[in-house]
C-alpha positions as CSV (number, residue, x, y, z in Angstrom):
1,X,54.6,94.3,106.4
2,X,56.0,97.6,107.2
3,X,58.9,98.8,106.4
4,X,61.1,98.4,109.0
5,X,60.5,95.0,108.8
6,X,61.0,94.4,105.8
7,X,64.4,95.3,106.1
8,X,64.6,94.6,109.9
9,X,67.1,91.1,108.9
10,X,70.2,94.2,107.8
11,X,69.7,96.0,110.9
12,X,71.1,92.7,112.8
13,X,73.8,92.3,109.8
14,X,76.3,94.9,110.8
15,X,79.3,93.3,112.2
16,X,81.2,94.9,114.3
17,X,78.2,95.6,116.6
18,X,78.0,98.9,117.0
19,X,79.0,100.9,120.6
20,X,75.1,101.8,120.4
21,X,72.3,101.0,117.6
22,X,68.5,102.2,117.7
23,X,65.9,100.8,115.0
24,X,63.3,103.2,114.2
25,X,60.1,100.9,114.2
26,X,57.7,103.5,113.2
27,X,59.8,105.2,110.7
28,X,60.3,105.0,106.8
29,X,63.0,103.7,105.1
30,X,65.9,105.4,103.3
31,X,65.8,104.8,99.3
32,X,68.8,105.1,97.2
33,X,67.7,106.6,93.6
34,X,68.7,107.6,90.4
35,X,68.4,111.3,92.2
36,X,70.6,110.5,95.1
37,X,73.6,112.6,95.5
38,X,76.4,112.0,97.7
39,X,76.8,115.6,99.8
40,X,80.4,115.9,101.1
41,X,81.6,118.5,103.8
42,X,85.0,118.8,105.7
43,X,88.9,117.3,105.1
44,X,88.6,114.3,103.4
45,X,85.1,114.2,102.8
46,X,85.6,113.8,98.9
47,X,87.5,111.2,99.2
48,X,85.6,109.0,101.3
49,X,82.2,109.8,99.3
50,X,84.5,109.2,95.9
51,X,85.3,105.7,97.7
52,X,81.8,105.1,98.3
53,X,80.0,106.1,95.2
54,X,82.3,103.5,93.5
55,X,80.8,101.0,95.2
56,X,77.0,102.2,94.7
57,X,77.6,103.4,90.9
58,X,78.4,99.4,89.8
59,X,75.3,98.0,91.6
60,X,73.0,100.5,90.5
61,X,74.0,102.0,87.8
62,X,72.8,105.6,89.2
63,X,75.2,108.7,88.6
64,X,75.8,109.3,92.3
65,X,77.4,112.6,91.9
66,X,79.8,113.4,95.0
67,X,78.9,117.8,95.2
68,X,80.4,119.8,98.1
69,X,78.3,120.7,100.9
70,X,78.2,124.0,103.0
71,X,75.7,123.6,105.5
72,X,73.3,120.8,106.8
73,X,70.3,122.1,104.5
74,X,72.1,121.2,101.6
75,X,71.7,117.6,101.5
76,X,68.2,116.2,100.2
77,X,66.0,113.5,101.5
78,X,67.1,111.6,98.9
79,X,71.0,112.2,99.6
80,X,74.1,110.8,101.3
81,X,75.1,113.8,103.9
82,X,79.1,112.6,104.8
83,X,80.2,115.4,106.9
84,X,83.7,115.5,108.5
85,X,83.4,117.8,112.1
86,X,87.2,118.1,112.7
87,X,89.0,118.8,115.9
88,X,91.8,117.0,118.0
89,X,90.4,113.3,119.0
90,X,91.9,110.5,120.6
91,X,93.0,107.6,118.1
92,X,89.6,106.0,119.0
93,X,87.7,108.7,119.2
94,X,88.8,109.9,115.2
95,X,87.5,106.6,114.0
96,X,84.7,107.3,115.7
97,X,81.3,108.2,113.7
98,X,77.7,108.4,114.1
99,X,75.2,107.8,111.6
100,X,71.3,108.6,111.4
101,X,69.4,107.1,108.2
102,X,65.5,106.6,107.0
103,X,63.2,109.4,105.5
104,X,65.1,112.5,105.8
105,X,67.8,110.1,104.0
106,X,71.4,109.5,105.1
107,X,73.8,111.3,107.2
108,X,77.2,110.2,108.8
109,X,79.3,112.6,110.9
110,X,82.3,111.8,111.9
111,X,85.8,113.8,114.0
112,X,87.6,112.8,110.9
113,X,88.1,111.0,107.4
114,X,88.4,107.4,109.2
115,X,85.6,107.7,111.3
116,X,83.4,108.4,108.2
117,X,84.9,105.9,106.3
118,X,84.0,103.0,108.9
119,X,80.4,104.6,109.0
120,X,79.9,104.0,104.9
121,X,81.1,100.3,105.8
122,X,78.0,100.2,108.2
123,X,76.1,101.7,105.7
124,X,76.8,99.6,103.1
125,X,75.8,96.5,105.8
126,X,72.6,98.2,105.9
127,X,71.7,98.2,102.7
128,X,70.7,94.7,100.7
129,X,73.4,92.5,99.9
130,X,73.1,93.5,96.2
131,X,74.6,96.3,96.8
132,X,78.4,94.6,96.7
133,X,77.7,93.5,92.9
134,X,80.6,94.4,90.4
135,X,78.0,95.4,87.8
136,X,74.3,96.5,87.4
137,X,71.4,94.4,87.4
138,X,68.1,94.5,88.6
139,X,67.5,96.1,92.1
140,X,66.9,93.8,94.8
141,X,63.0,93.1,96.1
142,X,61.9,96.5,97.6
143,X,64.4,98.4,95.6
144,X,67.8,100.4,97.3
145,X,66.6,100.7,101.0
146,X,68.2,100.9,104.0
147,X,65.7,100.6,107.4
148,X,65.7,103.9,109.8
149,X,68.1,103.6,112.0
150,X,70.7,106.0,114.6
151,X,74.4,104.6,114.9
152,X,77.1,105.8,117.9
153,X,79.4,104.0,117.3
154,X,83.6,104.4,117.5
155,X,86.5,101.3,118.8
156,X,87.2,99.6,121.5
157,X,91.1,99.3,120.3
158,X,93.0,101.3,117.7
159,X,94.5,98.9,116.3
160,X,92.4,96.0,114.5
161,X,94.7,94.3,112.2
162,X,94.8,90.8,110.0
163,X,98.0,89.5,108.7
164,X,98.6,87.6,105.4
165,X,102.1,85.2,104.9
166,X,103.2,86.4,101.8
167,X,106.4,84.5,102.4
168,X,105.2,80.4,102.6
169,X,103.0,81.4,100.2
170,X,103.2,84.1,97.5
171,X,100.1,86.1,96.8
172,X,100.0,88.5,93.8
173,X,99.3,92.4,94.3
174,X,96.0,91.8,93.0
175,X,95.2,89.5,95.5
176,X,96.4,91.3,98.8
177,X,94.4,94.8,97.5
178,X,91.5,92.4,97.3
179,X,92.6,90.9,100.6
180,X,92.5,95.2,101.9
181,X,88.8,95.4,100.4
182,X,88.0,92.2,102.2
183,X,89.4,93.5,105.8
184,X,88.1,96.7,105.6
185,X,84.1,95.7,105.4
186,X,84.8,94.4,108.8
187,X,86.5,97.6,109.7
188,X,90.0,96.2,110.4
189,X,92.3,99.2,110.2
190,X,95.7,97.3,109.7
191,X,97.2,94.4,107.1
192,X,100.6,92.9,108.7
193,X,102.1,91.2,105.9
194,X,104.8,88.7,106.7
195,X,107.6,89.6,103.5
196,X,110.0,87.5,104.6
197,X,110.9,83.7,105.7
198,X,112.8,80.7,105.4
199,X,110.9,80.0,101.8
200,X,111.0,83.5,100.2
201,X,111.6,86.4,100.4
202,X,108.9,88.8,99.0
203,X,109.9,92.5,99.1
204,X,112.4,93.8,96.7
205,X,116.2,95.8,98.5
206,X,117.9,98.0,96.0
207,X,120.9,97.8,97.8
208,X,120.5,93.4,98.4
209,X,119.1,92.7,94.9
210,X,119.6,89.0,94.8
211,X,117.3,89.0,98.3
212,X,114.5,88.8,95.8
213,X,117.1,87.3,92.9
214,X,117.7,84.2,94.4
215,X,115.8,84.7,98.2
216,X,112.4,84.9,96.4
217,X,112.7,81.4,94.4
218,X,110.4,79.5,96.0
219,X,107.0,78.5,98.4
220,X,106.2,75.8,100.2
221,X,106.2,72.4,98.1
222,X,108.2,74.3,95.5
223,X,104.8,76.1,94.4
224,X,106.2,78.9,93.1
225,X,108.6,82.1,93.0
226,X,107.2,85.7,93.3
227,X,108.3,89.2,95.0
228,X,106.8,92.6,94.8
229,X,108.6,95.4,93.2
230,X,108.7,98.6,95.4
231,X,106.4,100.0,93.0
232,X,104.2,97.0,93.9
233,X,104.6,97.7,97.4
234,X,103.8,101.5,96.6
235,X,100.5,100.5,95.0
236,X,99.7,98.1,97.9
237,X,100.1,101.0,100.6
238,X,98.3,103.5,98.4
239,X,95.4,101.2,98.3
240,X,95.3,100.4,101.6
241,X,95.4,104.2,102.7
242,X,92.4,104.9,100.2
243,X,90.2,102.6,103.0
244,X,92.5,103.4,105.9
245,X,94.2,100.7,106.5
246,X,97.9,100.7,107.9
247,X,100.4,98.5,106.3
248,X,102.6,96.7,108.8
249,X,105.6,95.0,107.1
250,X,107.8,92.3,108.7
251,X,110.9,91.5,108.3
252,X,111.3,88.4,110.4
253,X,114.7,88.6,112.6
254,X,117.3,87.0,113.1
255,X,115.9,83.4,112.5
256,X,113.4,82.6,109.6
257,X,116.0,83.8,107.4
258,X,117.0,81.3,105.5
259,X,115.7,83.0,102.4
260,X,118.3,85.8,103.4
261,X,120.7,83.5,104.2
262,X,120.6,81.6,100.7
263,X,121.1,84.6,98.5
264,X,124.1,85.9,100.6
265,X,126.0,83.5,102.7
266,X,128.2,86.4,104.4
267,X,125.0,86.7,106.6
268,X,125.2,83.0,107.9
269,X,127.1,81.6,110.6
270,X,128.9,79.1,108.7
271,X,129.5,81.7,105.3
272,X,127.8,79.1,103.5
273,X,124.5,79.5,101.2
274,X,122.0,77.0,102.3
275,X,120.1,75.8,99.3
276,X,116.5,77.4,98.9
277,X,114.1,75.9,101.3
278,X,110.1,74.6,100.3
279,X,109.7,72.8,103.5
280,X,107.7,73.4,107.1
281,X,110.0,73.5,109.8
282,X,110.9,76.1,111.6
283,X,114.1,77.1,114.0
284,X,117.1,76.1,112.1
285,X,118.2,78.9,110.2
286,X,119.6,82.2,112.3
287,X,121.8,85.6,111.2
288,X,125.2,85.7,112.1
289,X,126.3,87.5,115.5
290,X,129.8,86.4,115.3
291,X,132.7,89.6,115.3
292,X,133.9,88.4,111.4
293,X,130.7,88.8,110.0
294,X,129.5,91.9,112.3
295,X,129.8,94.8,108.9
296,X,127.5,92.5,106.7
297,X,124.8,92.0,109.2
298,X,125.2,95.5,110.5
299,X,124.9,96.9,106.9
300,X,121.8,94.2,106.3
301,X,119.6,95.5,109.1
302,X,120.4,99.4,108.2
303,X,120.4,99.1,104.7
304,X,117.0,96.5,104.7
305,X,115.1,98.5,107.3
306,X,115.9,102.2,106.1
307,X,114.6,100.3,102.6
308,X,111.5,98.9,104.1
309,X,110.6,102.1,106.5
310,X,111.0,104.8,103.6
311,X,108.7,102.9,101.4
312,X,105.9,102.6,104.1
313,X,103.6,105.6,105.3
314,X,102.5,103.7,108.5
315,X,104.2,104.3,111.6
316,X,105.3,100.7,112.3
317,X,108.1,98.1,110.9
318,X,108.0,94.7,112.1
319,X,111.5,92.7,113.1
320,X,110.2,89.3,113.7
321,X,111.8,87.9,116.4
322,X,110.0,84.9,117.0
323,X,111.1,81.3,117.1
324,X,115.1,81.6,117.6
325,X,115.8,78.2,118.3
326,X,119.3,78.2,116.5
327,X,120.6,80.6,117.7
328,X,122.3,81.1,121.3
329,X,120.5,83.4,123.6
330,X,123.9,85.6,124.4
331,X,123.5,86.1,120.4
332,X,120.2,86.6,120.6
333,X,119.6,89.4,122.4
334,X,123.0,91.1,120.8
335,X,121.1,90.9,117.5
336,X,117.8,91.9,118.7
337,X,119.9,95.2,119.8
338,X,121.3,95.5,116.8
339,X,118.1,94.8,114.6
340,X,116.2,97.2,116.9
341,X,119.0,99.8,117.1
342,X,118.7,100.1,113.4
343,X,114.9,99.9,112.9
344,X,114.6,102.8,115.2
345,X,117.1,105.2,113.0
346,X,114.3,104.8,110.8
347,X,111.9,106.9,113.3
348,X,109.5,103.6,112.9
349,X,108.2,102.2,116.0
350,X,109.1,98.6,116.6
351,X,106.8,95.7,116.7
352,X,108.4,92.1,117.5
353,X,106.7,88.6,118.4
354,X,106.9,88.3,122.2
355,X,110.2,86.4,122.5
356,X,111.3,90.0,121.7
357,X,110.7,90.6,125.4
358,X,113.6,88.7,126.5
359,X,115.8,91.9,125.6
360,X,115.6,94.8,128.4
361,X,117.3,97.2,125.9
362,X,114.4,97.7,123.3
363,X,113.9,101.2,122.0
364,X,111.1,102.7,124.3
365,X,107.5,102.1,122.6
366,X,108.4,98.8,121.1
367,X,105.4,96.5,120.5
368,X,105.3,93.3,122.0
369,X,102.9,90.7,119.6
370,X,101.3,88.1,122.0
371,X,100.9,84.8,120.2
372,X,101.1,82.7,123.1
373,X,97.4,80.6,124.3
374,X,94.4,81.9,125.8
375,X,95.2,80.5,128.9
376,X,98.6,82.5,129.2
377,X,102.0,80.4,129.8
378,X,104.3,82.2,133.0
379,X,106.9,82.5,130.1
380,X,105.1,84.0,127.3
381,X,103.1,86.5,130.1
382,X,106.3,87.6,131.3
383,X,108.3,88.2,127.8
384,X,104.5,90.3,127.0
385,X,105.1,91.9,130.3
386,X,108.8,93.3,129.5
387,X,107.3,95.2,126.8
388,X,105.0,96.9,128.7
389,X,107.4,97.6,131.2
390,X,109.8,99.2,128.5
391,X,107.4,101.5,128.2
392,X,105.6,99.5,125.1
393,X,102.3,97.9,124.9
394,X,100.8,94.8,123.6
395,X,99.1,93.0,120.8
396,X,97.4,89.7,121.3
397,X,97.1,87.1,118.5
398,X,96.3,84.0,121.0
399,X,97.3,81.6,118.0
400,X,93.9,78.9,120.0
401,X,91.4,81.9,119.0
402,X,92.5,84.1,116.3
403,X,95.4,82.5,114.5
404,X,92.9,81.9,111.3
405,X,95.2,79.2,110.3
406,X,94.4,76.7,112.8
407,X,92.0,74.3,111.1
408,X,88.5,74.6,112.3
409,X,87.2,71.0,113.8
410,X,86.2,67.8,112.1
411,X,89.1,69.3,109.5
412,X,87.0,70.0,106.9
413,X,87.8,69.5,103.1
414,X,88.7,73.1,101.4
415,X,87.2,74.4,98.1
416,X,90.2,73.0,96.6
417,X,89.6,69.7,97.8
418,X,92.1,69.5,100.3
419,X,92.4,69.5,103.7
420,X,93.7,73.2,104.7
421,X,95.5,74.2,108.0
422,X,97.4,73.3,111.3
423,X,96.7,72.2,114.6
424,X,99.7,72.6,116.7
425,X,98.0,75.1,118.8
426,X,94.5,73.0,118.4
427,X,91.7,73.2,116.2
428,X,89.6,76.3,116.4
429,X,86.2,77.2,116.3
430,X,84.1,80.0,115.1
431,X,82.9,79.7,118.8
432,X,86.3,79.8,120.3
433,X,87.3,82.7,117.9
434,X,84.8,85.0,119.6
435,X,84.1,84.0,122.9
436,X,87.2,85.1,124.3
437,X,88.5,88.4,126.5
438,X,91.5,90.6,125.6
439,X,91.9,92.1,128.6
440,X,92.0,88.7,130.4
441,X,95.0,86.9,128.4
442,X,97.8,88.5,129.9
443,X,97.9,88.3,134.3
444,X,99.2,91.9,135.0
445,X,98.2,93.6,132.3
446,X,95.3,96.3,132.1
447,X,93.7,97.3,129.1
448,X,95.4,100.4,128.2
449,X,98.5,98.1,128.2
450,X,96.9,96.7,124.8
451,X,97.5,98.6,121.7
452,X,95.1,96.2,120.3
453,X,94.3,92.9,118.4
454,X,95.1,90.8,115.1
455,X,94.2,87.3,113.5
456,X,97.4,86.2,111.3
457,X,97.1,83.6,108.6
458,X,100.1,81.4,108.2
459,X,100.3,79.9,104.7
460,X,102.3,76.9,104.7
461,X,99.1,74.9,103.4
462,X,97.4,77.6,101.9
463,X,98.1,78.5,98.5
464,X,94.9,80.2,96.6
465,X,92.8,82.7,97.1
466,X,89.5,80.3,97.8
467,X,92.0,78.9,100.4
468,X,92.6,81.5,102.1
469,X,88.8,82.6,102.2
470,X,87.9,79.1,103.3
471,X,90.2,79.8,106.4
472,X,89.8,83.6,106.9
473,X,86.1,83.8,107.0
474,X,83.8,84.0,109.3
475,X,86.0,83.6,111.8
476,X,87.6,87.0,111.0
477,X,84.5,88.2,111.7
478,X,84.7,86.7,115.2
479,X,87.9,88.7,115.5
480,X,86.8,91.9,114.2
481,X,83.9,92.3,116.8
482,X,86.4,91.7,119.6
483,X,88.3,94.5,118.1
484,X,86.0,96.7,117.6
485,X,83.1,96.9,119.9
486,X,82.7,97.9,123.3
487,X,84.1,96.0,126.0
488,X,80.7,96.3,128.2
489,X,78.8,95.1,125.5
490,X,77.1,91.4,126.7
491,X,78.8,89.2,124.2
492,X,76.1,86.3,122.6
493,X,77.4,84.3,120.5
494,X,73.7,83.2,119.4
495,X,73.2,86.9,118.1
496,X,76.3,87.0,116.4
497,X,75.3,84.1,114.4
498,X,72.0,85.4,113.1
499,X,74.3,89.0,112.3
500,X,76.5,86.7,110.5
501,X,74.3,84.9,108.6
502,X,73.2,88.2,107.0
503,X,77.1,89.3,106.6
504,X,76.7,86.0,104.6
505,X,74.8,87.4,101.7
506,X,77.1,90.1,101.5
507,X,79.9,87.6,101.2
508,X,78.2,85.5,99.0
509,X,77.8,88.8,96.4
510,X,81.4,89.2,96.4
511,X,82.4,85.5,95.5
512,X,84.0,85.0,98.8
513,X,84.8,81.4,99.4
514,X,84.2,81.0,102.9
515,X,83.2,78.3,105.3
516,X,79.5,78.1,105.9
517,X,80.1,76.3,109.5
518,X,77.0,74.5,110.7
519,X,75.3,76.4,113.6
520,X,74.5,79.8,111.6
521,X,71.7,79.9,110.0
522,X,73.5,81.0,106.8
523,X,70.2,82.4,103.9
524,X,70.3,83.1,100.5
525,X,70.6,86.7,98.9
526,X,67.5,88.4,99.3
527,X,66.2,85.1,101.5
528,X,65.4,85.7,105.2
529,X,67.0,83.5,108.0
530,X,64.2,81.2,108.3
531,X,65.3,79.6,111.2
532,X,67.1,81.6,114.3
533,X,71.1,80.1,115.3
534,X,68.4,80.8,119.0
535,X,66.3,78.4,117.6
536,X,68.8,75.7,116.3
537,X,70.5,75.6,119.5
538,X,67.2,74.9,121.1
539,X,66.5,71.8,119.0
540,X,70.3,70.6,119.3
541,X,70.2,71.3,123.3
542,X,66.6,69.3,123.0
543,X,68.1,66.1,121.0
């Protein structure tokens, strides 16, 4: 067996698929050793080779030393070349990267720091599952290798984002920079987190301190209080820069509030303070619009948003806007105004749910989030259209594809031994999560209209960490290719199985809880996919 087929089951691991990928039958692996260095060259470099040889030093135990590089002679056949070109690029284009690897060892060049950071994530696919342990062991059958192979490879969208509900459902720190590890080996670029809702309210405001005093006192079923400190924000962003992902924080406006509404009554309609909520429902609470209680809703969206926007490097704040079924549509829109009149002093660009759309005063750029069906509804396509049209672009989260918590069919039983997610919008499929087309969802739009793509999780029945991986994965993985690779790429589902049954060992090394759905001929680490998903469908198509 040579060895490019040895380690030929990798090459069809990496998910995303690469823009282009050429295996190097006749050529000779690259082998990670105790002499292996890490050779680092251009802005950023250090960094991402620092990030990297964390990874590599706890599987192997090998020193790994990141050393400068100043020209391409420098780095050894043994080595890690991570070389940063430089020079004005498209969003795209900067996460953009190419990588060659076998005998002459390892070398990824990319425009800039985020390109090369996706290209060690591809790297890291190459190489055996193993290589995600948290502590040494013994190497893997046939050592460190990683088959010869040339990656071109950059985005189809620029923004590639999951979202976590922090606010149904609290999730420690620990557990969302986990949650940014997880994302990022799938080279999703952005983590929305939902802060705020009817059952809590999750992000601490100096100037509002019982927002998280009395706002933040429960979950769904009474599970629970939790918030996070702005220092625990702080470390959350830091993180997430560190493997360059954007946070996204949401503030959801003006209904969903009753958290808000609970810990100061000023801000409701009535000037009463509902009592917390643990329920499910949605629609019944709303902000106040009325003239009486204009200077305490005006001085909640300034003094929240200027709050929320200084602690977060990323260029966008989320308002919400989804779901305003209590409160009038005159009201409405003058809140939405109001809301986005604020958010803007902050210099963040806007993102909003699509009902969002009905205003045709939004600050120009806003972001429109589609969550609306495949097959488009006239009214949710034309609220997605006004963005656009305001000089904005779109999002789409279809909640029938890549809403992660729709339940998958037959309902399966979680690792908790419950039964985990909706199906208001349907059950969902890793099938339906990937076989759909961005640029068809929205009649009207084209596809520079779509800043790009995210799969939220709603948490109202999830409340751990195995949960949430039960409902997350693979089907993020779905997601993440639809993000990611080229729109002219053929897209067979049956060859995204066998890659994701090789993802699979890498998940399995991390301890990630997720859904082995029948169909994908999910192996063992080290094992070999003995039987082809081409091959399975063949006998199920036969029967």
């Amino acid at each position: 067996m040579s060895p490019t087929e040895e380690n030929g089951d990798r090459v069809t691991g990496i998910i995303p698929a690469p823009a282009t990928l050429e295996v190097h039958a006749d050529a000779t692996t690259f082998r990670l050793t105790e002499a292996t260095r890490l050779v680092a060259r251009g802005p950023g470099a250090s960094e991402v080779a620092e990030t990297l040889g964390r990874v590599l030093r706890a599987a192997t135990g090998f020193r790994l030393p990141v050393v400068a590089g100043a020209g391409d002679a420098d780095a050894a056949a043994s080595d890690i070349a991570l070389l940063v070109r430089g020079g004005p690029r498209l969003q795209t284009e900067a996460e953009g990267y190419a990588l060659e690897c076998g005998t002459r060892g390892v070398r990824i060049e990319a425009a800039e720091a985020a390109g090369l950071f996706w290209g060690t994530q591809t790297l890291q696919q190459l190489l055996p599952a193993e290589i995600r342990r948290a502590a040494p062991g013994a190497p893997p059958p046939g050592g460190w290798t990683a088959p010869a192979v040339s990656v071109a490879d950059a985005p189809r969208f620029a923004y590639r984002g999951a979202m976590l509900d922090v606010a149904r459902h609290f999730f420690p720190v620990d557990d969302v920079l986990d949650f940014i590890d997880r994302i990022a080996l799938l080279k999703l670029n952005v983590l929305h987190l939902h802060l705020t809702d009817d059952q809590g309210w999750r992000i601490e405001i100096d100037s509002w301190p019982e927002l998280t005093g009395i706002g933040a006192a429960t979950s769904v079923g009474g599970d629970g209080a939790g918030f996070y400190s702005k220092d625990d924000y702080r470390r959350i962003v830091a993180h997430a820069a560190e493997r360059f992902v954007t946070i996204v924080p949401e503030i959801d406006l003006p209904g969903h509030t009753n958290a808000a509404l609970s810990a100061y009554p000023e801000l409701n309609p009535d000037g009463l303070a509902p009592a917390p909520y643990d329920g499910v429902a949605v629609g019944f609470s709303t902000l106040s619009a009325s003239p009486e209680r204009a200077e305490a809703t005006d001085r909640f969206l300034a003094d929240v948003t200027r709050e929320v926007a200084e602690l977060t490097h990323g260029p966008w704040l989320h308002l919400g806007g989804d779901e305003p079924l209590s409160t009038p549509h005159e009201d409405y829109l003058d809140l939405v105004r109001r809301m986005t009149r604020a958010a803007a002093a902050t210099g963040k660009t806007i993102i909003g749910w699509h009902e969002l759309g009905a205003s045709t005063e939004l600050p120009a750029g806003t972001i429109g989030q589609y969550w609306g069906r495949v097959e488009a509804d006239p009214e949710a396509a034309a609220l997605a259209r006004s963005f656009v049209e305001q000089g904005g672009s779109i999002i789409l989260s279809p909640a029938d594809a890549a809403y992660l918590d729709m339940t998958y069919p037959g309902e399966p039983v979680g690792p908790t031994g419950r039964p985990l997610g909706l199906d208001w919008a349907g059950t969902t499929s890793l099938e339906a999560a990937y076989g759909w087309e961005p640029a068809a969802i929205v009649p009207g739009l084209r596809e520079d209209d779509l800043l790009g793509i995210e799969a939220p999780l709603w948490t109202e029945t999830i409340a751990t960490v195995p949960e949430l991986e039960f409902m997350v994965f693979p089907r993020l993985a779905a997601i993440a290719e639809i993000a990611w690779s080229p729109a002219a790429a053929p897209r067979d589902f049956l060859d995204f199985a066998e890659r994701l049954a090789t993802l699979g060992t890498h998940l399995d090394v991390l301890g990630i809880a997720y859904h082995r759905i029948a169909g994908v001929p999910w192996v063992a680490v080290g094992g070999h996919a003995a039987t082809p998903a081409r091959a399975i469908a063949a006998s199920a198509a036969a029967r």
